[in-house]
C-alpha positions in Angstrom: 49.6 82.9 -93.5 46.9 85.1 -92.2 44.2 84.2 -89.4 40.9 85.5 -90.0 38.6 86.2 -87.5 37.1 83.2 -86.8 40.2 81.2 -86.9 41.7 83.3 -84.4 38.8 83.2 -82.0 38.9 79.1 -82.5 42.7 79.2 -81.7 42.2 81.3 -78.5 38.8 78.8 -77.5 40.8 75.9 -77.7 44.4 77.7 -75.9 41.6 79.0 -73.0 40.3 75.3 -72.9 43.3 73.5 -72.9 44.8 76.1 -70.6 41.6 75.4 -68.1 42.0 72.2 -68.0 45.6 71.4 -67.6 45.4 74.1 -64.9 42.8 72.5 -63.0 44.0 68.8 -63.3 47.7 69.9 -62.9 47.9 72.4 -60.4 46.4 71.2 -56.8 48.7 74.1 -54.2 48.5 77.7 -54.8 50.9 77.9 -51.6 54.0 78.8 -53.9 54.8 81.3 -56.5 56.8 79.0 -58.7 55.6 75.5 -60.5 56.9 72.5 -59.3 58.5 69.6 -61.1 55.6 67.4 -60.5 53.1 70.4 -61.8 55.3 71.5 -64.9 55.6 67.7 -66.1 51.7 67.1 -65.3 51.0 70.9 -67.6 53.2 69.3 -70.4 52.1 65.8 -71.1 48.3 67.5 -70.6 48.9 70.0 -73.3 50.5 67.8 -75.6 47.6 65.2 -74.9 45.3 68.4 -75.5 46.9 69.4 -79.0 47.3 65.9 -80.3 43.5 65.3 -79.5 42.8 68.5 -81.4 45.2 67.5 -84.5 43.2 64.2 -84.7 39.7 66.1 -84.6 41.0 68.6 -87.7 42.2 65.2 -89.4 38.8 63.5 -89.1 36.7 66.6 -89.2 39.0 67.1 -92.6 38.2 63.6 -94.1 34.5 63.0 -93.2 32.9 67.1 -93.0 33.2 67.0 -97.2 31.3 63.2 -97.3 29.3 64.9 -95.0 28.2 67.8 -96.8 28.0 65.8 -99.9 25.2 63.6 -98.5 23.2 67.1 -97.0 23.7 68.3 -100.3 21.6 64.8 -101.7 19.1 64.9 -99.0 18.4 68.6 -99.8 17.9 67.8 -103.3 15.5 64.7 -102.1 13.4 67.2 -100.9 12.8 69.5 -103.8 
């Protein structure tokens, strides 16, 4: 499978969001050059919090953006 642009540019918002945010709730000491325990557990459960959150949005985006567009497309009409 091929990305297109714009999928690729979603894929790298979301890594650079999750990425920020795991970094800035996980990470507190910049006083060593390795991660510790505490930090590497804290950077995985974030992450996999952070991706399921995102598979859930695809799924409902998936199931309601269609019903959605349906009932724009009726309103539009409504208007003509």
């Amino acid at each position: 499978m091929e990305l297109t642009t714009g999928q690729y540019k979603e894929f790298l918002q979301l890594y650079n969001k999750l990425t920020q945010n795991c970094f800035i709730a996980c990470v507190n000491n910049l006083n060593y050059r390795k991660v510790t325990a505490e930090e590497e557990s804290c950077i995985n459960t974030c992450s996999t919090k952070w991706m399921n959150l995102n598979q859930r949005q695809m799924a409902v985006f998936m199931e309601v953006g269609p019903l959605a567009d349906k009932q724009m497309g009726q309103h539009a009409g409504q208007g003509m």
